[in-house]
VOPALUM-883241 format. One record per residue (C-alpha): residue in three letters; x, y, z. Coordinates in Angstrom, 1 decimal, padded with zeros to 4 digits, always signed. Layout:
+-----+--------+--------+--------+
!   r !     c1 !     c2 !     c3 !
+-----+--------+--------+--------+
! ALA !      X !      Y !      Z !
...
+-----+--------+--------+--------+
//
This chain:
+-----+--------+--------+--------+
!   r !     c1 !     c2 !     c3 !
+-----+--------+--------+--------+
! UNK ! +024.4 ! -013.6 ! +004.7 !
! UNK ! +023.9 ! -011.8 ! +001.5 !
! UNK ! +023.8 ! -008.5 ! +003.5 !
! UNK ! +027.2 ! -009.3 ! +005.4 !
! UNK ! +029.0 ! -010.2 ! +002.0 !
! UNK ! +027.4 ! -006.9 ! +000.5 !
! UNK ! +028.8 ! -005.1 ! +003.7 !
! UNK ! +032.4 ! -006.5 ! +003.5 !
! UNK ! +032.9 ! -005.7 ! +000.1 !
! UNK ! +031.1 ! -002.0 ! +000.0 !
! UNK ! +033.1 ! +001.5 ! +001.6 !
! UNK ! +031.4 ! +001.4 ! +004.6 !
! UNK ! +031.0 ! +004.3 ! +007.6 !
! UNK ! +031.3 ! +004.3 ! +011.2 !
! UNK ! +027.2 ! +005.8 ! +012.2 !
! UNK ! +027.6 ! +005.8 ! +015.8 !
! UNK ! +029.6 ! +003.0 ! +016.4 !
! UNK ! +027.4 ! +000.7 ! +013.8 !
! UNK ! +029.2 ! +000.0 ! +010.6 !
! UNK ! +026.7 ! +001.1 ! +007.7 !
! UNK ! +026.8 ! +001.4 ! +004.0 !
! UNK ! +025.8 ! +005.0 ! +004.5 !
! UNK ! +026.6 ! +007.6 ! +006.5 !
! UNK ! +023.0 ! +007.6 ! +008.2 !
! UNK ! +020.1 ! +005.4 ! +009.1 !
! UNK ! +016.6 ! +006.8 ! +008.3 !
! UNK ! +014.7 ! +006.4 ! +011.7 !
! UNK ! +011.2 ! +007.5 ! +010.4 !
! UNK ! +009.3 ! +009.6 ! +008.5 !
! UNK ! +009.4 ! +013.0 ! +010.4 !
! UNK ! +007.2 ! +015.1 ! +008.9 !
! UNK ! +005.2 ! +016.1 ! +005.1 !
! UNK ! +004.4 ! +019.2 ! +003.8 !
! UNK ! +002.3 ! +020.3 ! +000.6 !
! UNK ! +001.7 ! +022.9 ! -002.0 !
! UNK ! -001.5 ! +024.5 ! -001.9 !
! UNK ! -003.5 ! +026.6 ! -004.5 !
! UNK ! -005.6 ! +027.9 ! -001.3 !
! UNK ! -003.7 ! +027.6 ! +001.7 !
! UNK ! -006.2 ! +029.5 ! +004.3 !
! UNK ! -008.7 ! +027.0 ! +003.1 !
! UNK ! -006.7 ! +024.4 ! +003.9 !
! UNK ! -005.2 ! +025.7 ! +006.9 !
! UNK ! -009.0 ! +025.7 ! +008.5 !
! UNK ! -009.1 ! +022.1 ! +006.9 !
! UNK ! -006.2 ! +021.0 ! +008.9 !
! UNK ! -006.7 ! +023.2 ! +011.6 !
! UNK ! -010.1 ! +023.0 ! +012.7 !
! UNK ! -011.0 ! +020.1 ! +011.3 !
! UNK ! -007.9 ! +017.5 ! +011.7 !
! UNK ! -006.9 ! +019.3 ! +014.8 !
! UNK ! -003.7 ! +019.9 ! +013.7 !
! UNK ! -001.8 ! +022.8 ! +015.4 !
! UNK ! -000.1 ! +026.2 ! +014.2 !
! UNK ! +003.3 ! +026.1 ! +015.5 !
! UNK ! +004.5 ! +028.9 ! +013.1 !
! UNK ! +003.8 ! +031.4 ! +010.3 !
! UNK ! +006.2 ! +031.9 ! +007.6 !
! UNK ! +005.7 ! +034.7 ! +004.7 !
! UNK ! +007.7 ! +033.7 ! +001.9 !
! UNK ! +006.7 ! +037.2 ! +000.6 !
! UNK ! +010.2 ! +038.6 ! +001.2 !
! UNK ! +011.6 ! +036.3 ! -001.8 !
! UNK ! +009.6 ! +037.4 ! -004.4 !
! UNK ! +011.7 ! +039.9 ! -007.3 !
! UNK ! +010.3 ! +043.9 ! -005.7 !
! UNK ! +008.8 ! +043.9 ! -009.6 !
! UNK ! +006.7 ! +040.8 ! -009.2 !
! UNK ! +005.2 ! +042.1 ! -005.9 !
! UNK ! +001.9 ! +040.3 ! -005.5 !
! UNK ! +002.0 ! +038.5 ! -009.1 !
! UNK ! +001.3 ! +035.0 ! -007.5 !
! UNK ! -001.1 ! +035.4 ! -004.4 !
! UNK ! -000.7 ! +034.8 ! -000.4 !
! UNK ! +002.6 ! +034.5 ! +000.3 !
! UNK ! +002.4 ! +032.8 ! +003.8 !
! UNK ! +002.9 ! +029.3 ! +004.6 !
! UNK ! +002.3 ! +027.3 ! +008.0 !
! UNK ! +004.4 ! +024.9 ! +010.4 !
! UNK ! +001.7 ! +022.7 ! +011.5 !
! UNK ! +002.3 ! +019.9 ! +014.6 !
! UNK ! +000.2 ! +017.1 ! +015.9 !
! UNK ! +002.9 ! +016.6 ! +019.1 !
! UNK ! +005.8 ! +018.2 ! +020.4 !
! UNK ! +007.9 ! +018.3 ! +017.4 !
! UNK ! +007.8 ! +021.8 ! +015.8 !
! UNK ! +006.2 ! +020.9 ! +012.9 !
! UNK ! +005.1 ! +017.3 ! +011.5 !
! UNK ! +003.0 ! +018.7 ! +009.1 !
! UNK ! +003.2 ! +022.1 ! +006.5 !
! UNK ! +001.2 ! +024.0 ! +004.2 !
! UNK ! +002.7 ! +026.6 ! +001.8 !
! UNK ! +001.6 ! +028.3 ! -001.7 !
! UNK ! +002.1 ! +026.8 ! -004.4 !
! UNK ! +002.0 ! +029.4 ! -007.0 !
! UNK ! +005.2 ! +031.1 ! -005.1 !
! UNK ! +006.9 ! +027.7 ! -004.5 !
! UNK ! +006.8 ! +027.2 ! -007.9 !
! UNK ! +008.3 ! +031.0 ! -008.8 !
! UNK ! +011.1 ! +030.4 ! -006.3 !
! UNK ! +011.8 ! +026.6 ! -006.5 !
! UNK ! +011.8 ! +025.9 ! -010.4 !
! UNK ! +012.5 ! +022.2 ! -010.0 !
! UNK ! +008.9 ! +021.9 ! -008.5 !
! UNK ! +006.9 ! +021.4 ! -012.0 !
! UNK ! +003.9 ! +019.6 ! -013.2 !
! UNK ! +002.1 ! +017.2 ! -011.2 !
! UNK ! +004.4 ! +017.7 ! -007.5 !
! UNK ! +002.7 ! +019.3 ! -004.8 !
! UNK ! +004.5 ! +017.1 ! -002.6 !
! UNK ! +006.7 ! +020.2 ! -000.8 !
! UNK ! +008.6 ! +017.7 ! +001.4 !
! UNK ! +008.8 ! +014.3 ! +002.2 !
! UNK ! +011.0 ! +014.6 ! +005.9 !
! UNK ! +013.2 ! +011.4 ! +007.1 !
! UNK ! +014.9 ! +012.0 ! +010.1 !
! UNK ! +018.3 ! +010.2 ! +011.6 !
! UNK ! +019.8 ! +010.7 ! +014.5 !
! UNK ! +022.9 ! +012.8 ! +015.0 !
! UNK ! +024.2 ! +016.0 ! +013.4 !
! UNK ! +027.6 ! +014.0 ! +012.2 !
! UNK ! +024.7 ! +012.0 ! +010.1 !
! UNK ! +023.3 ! +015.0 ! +008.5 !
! UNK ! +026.7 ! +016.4 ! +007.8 !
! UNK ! +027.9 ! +013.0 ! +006.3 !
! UNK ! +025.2 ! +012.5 ! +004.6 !
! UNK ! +024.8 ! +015.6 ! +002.9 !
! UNK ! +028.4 ! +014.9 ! +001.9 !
! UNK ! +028.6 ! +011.9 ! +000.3 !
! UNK ! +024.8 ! +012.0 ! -001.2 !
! UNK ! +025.6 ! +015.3 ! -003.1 !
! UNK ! +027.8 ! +014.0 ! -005.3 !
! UNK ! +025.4 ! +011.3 ! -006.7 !
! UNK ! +022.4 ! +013.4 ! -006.2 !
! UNK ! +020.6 ! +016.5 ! -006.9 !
! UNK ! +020.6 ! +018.6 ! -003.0 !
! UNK ! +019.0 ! +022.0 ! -003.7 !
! UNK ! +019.1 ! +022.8 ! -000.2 !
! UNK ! +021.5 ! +022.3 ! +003.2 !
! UNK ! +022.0 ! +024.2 ! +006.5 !
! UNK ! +019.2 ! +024.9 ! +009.0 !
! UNK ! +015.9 ! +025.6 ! +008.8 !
! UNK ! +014.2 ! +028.4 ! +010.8 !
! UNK ! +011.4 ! +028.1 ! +012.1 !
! UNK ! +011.8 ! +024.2 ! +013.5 !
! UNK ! +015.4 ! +024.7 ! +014.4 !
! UNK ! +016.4 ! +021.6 ! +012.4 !
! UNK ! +019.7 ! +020.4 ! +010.8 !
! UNK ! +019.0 ! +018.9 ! +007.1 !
! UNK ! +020.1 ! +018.6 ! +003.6 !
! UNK ! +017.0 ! +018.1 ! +000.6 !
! UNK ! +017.9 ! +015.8 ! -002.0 !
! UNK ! +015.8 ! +015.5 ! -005.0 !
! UNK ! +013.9 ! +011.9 ! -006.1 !
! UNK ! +014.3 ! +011.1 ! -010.2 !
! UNK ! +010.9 ! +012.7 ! -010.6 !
! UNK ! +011.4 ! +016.0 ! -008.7 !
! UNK ! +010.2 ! +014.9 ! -005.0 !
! UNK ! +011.6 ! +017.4 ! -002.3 !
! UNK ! +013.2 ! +015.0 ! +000.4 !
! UNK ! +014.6 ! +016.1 ! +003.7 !
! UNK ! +016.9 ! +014.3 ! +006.0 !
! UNK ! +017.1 ! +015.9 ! +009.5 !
! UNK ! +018.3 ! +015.7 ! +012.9 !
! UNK ! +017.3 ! +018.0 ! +015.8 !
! UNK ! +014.1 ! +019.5 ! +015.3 !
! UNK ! +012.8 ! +022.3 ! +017.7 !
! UNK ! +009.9 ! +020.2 ! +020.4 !
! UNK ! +007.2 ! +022.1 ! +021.9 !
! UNK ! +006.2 ! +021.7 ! +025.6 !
! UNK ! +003.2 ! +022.2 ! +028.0 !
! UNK ! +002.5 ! +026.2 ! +027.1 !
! UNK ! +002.6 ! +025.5 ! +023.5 !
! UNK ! +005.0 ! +028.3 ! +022.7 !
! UNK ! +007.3 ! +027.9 ! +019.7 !
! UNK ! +010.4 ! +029.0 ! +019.7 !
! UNK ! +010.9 ! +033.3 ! +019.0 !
! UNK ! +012.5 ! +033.5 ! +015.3 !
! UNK ! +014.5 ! +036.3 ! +017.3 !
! UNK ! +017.0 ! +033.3 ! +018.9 !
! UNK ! +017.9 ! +032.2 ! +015.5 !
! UNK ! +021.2 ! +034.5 ! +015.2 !
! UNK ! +022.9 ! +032.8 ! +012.7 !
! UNK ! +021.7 ! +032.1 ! +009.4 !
! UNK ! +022.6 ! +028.6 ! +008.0 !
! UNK ! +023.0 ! +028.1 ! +004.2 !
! UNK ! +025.7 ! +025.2 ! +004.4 !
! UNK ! +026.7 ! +022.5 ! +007.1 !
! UNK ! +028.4 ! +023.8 ! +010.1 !
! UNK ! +031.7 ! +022.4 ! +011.5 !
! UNK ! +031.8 ! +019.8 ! +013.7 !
! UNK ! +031.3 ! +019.6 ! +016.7 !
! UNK ! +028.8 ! +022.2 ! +017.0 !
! UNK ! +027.9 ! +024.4 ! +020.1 !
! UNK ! +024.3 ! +022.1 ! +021.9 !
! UNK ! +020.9 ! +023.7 ! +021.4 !
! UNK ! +020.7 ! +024.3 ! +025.5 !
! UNK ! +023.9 ! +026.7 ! +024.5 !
! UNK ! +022.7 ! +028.7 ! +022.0 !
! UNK ! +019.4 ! +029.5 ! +023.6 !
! UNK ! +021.2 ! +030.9 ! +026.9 !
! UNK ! +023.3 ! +033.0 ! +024.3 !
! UNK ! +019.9 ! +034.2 ! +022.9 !
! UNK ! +018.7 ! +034.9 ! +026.8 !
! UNK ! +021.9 ! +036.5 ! +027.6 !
! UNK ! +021.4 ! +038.9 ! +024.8 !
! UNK ! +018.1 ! +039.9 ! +025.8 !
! UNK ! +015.3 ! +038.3 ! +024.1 !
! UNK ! +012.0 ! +037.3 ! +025.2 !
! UNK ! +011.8 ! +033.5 ! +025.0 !
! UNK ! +007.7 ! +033.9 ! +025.8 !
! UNK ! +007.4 ! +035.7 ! +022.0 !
! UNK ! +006.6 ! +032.3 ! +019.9 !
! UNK ! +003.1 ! +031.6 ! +018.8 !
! UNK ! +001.0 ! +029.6 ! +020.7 !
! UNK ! -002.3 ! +028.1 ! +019.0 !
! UNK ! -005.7 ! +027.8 ! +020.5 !
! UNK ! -008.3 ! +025.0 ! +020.2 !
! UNK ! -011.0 ! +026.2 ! +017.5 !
! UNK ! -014.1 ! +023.8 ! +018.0 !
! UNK ! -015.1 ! +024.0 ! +021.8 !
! UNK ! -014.3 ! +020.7 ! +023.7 !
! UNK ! -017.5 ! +018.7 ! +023.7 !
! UNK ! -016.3 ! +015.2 ! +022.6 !
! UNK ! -015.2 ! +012.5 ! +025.3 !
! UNK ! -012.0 ! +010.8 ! +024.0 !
! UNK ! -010.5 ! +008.1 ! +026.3 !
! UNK ! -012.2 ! +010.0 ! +029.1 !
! UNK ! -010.5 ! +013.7 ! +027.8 !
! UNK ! -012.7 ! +016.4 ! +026.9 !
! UNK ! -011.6 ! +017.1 ! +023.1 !
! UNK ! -012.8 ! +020.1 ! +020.2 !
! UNK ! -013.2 ! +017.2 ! +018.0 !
! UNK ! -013.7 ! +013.1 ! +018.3 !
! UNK ! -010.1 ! +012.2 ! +017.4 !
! UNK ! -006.4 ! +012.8 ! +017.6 !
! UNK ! -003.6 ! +012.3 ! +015.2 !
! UNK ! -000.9 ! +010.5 ! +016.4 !
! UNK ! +001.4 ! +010.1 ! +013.7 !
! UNK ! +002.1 ! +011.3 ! +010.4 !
! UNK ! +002.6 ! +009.0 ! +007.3 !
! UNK ! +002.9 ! +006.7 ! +005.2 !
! UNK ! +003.5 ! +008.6 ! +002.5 !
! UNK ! +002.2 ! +007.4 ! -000.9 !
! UNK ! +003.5 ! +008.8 ! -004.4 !
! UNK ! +002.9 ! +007.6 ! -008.0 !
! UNK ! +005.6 ! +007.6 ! -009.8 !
! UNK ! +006.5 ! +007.2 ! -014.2 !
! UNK ! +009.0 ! +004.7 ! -013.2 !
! UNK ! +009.7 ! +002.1 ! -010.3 !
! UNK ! +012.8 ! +001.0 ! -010.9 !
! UNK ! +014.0 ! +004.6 ! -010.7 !
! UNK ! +012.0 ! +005.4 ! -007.8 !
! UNK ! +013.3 ! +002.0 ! -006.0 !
! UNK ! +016.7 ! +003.0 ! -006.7 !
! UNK ! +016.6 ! +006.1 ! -004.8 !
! UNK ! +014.7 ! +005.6 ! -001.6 !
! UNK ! +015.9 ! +001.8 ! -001.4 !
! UNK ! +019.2 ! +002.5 ! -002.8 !
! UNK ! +020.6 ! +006.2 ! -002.2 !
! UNK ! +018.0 ! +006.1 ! +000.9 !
! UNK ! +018.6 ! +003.2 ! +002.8 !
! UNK ! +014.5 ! +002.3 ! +002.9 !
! UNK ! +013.8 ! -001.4 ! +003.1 !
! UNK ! +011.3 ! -002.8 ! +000.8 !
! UNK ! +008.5 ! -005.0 ! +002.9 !
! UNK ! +006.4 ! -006.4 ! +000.2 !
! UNK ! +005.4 ! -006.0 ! -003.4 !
! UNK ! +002.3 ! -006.9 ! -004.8 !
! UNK ! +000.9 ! -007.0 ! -008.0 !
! UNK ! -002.6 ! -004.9 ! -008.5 !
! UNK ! -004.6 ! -005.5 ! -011.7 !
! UNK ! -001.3 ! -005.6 ! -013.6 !
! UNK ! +000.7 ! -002.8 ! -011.8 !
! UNK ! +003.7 ! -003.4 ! -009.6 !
! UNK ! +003.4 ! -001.8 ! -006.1 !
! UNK ! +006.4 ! -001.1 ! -004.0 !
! UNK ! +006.1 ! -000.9 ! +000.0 !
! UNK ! +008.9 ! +000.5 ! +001.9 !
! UNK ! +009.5 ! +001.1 ! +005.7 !
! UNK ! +012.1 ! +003.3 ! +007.7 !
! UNK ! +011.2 ! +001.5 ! +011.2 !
! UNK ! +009.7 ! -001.4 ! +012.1 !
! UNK ! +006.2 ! -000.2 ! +010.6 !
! UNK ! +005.1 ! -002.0 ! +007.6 !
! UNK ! +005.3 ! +000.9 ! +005.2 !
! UNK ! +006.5 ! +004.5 ! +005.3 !
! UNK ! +006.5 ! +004.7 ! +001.7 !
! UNK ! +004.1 ! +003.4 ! -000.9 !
! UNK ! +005.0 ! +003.5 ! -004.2 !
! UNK ! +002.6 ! +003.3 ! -007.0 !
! UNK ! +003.1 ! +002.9 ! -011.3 !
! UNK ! +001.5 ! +006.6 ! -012.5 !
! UNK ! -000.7 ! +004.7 ! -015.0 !
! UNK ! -002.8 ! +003.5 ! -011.9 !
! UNK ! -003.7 ! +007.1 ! -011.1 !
! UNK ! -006.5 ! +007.4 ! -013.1 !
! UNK ! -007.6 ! +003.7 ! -013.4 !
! UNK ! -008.4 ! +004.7 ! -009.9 !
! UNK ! -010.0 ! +007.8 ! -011.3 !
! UNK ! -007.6 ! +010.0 ! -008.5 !
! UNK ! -007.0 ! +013.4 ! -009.2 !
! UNK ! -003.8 ! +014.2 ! -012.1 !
! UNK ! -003.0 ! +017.1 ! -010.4 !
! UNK ! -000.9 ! +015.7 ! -007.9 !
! UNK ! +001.8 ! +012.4 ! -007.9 !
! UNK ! +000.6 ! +012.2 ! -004.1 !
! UNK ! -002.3 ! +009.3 ! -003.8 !
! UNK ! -002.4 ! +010.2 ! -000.1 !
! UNK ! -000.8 ! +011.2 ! +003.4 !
! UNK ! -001.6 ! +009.5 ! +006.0 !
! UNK ! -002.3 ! +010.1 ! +009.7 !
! UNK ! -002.7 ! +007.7 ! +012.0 !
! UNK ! -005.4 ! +007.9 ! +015.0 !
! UNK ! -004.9 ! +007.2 ! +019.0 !
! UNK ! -008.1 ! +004.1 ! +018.7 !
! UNK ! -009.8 ! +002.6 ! +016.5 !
! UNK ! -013.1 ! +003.8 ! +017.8 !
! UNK ! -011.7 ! +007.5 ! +016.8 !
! UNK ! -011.3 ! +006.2 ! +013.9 !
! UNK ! -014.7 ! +005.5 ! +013.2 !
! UNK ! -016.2 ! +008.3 ! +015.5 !
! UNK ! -013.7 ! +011.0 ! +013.3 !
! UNK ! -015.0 ! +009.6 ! +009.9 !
! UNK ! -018.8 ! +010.2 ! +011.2 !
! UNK ! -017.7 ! +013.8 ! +012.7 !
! UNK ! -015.9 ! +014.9 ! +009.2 !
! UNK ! -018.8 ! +013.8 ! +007.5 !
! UNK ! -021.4 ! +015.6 ! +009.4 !
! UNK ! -018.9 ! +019.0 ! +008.6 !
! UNK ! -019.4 ! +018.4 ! +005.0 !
! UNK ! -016.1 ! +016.8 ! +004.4 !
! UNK ! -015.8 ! +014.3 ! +001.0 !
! UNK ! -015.1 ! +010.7 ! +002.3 !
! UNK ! -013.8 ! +007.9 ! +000.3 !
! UNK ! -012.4 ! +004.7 ! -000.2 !
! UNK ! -009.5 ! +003.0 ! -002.2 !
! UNK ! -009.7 ! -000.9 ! -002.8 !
! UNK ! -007.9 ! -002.3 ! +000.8 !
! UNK ! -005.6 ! -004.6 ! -001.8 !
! UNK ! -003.4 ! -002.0 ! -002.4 !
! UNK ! -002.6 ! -001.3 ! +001.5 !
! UNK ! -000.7 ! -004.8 ! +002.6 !
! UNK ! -000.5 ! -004.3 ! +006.0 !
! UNK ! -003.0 ! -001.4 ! +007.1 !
! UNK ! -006.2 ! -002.7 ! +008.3 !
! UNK ! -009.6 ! -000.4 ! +008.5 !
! UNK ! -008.9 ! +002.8 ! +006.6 !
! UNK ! -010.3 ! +006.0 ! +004.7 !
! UNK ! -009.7 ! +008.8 ! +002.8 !
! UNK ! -010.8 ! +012.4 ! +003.8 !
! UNK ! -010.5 ! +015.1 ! +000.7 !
! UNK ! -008.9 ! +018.3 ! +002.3 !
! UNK ! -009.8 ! +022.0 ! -000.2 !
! UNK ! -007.1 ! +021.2 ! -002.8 !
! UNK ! -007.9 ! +018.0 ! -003.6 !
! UNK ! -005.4 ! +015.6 ! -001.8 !
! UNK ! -006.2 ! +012.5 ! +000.4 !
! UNK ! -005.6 ! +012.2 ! +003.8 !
! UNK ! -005.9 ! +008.6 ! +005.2 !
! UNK ! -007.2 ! +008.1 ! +008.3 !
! UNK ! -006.0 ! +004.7 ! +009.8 !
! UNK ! -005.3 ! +002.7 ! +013.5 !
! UNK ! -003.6 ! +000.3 ! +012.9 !
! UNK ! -000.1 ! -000.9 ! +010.9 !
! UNK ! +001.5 ! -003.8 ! +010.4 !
! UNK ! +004.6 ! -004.1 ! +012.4 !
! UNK ! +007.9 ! -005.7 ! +011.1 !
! UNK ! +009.9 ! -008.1 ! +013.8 !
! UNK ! +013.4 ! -009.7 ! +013.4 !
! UNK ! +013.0 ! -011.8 ! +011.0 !
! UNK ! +012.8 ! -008.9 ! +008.1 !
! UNK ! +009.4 ! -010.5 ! +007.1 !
! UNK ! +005.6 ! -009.3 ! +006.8 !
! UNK ! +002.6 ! -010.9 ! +007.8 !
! UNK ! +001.2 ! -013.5 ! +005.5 !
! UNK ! -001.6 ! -012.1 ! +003.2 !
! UNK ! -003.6 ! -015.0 ! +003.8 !
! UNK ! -003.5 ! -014.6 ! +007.6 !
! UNK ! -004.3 ! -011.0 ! +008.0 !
! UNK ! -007.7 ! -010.1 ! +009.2 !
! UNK ! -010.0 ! -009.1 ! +006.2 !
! UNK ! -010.9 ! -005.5 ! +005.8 !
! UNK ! -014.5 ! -003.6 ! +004.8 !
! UNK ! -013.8 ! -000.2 ! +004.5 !
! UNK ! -017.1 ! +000.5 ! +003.3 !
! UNK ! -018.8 ! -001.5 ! +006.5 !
! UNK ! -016.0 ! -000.8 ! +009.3 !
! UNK ! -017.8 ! -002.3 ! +012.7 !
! UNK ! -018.0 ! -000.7 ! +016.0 !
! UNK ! -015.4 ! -002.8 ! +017.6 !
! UNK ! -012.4 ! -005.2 ! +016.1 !
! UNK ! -011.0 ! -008.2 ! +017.4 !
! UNK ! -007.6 ! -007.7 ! +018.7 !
! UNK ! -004.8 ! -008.6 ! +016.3 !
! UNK ! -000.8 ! -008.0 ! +016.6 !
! UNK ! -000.9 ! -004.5 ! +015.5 !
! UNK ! -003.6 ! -003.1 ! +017.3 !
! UNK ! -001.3 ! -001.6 ! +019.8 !
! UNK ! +002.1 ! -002.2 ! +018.7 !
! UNK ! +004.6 ! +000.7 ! +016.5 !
! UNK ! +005.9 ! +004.6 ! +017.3 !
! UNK ! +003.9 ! +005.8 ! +021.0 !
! UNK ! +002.1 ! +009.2 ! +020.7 !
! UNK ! +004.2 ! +010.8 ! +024.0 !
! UNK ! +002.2 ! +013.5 ! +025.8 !
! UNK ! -001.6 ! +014.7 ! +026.2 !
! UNK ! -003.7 ! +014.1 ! +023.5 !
! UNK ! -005.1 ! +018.1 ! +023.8 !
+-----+--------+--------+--------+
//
């Protein structure tokens, strides 16, 4: 009831037929990127190890002043992809970010944090009414990936995206040539716009090869039996996120991705003193963690980044334990965080990629029905991440949230 008061007294917008009190609904977190000190490092990390997949180069070297040539490193980035969409995942250098972007400061090496919606008309709305109460450093299109977006800034200097229409990859693994991109976009277009299926006949029609996008090849030879596939490594990544961030100040972070955003807050707990913030985009438990900064180093994390962690989710729980055992016997740092301060998640742990940050490896989330309410913490099935058994009893979210589509390899 409070909602439908809130709603009639509120401007509110027509988003496909569905009156909203934004121009957009959030359907999930799309995809994550980072800054890197050492991005080759990371990219073999990601790569080889995470089995994560190139789907693009992209040298920012062209941006860099002619007299600062070579003053800050590598200038090539990477569109990574664990499915079809273009890129879920991306790794670029932080040293140039931070030359070109001077917004990105201190402790961020978060280089996005990607929501999508669902229509261009959202993107274009959205981008209009959110600029004039927030920081956007960036609209138009991006290229590679194809995508419609607009990036506003979080209080703290967080790089968010919202985007519709991102470039998907099929069965030869081909991205898209940069060469069909023959329009630049640095602001919204005009609506309607011309389809996709449109402008890539125009780029046929004027003679480009539409077999000229990188494809990637598998780097570890295919020795492990997952769900009866021959796989380079024990695992797959299904799903990116959730995202987790500490932040100086809650409030300020809850009025921006509740708020300006449109996240929903699922729980709150309260951690050894410190107020942490859970907030979903679907029906999964959380997209977005939120954590006080303080915690940081009480959980002696590294204070080089506000990121606690990313997290990718894998197709079964027995990858999950079979993938920690495989990164382990390739030399890679595992860890735990106490399971209090993951409502929601059950077994879970933390790989440590070359720069430092954590990536959580996870099965299973928490999924939100109609009723708007989570699970209660006394019934949800107690967690050891530091003795995780071979097999789990079935519970509600074994099986339930976003379906990987397609082959795992």
């Amino acid at each position: 009831m409070a909602d439908d008061v809130k709603l009639a007294q509120a401007e509110t917008f027509d988003v496909g037929g569905v009156e909203m009190l934004r121009p957009f609904q959030i359907r999930r977190l799309g995809h994550f990127g980072l800054d890197v000190d050492d991005v080759e490092a990371c990219r073999d990390f990601y790569e080889r190890m995470m089995g994560l997949r190139v789907a693009d180069p992209l040298d920012l070297g062209g941006r860099i002043p002619e007299d600062e040539k070579g003053k800050y490193g590598p200038t090539v980035g990477y569109f990574m992809r664990h499915g079809t969409d273009h890129h879920s995942f991306v790794i670029f250098p932080r040293r140039v970010r931070r030359r070109l972007l001077p917004h990105v400061t201190g402790d961020i090496t978060v280089n996005q944090i990607t929501w999508q919606v669902s229509s261009l008309r959202e993107v274009v709305g959205g981008n209009t009414w959110l600029k004039d109460i927030l920081r956007v450093v960036r609209t138009g299109r991006d290229a590679p990936g194809s995508n419609w977006h607009f990036y506003p800034l979080d209080p703290f200097g967080h790089t968010n995206e919202l985007y519709y229409g991102i470039e998907q990859i099929g069965w030869d693994g081909l991205s898209k040539p940069m060469k069909i991109h023959r329009k630049h976009y640095a602001e919204p277009p005009e609506l309607p716009h011309r389809s996709e299926l449109a402008e890539v006949e125009e780029g046929m029609a004027a003679g480009i090869d539409i077999r000229t996008g990188v494809r990637p090849v598998e780097r570890l030879e295919e020795t492990h039996d997952v769900g009866g596939i021959l796989m380079g490594r024990p695992f797959k990544v299904v799903k990116i996120g959730p995202v987790r961030l500490f932040v100086p100040d809650m409030n300020e972070a809850i009025a921006f991705y509740r708020d300006k955003l449109g996240l929903t807050i699922t729980e709150t707990i309260n951690y050894k003193g410190h107020t942490c913030t859970f907030l979903r985009a679907n029906t999964e438990h959380h997209s977005l963690a939120l954590y006080p900064r303080a915690l940081r180093a009480e959980l002696g994390l590294s204070e080089h980044t506000s990121l606690m962690s990313i997290g990718m989710q894998v197709g079964e729980y027995s990858q999950l334990i079979n993938g920690l055992d495989f990164l382990r016997e390739h030399g890679q740092k595992i860890v735990t965080l106490p399971q209090e301060l993951f409502p929601g998640m059950e077994h879970n742990a933390f790989v440590v990629d070359p720069d430092g940050h954590l990536v959580q490896l996870y099965f299973a989330m928490e999924q939100i029905g109609w009723d708007g309410k989570p699970c209660p913490a006394a019934q949800r099935p107690k967690i050891d991440n530091e003795n995780m058994p071979g097999k789990v009893a079935a519970t509600a979210s074994s099986f339930a949230g976003e379906v990987f589509l397609g082959p795992w390899n």
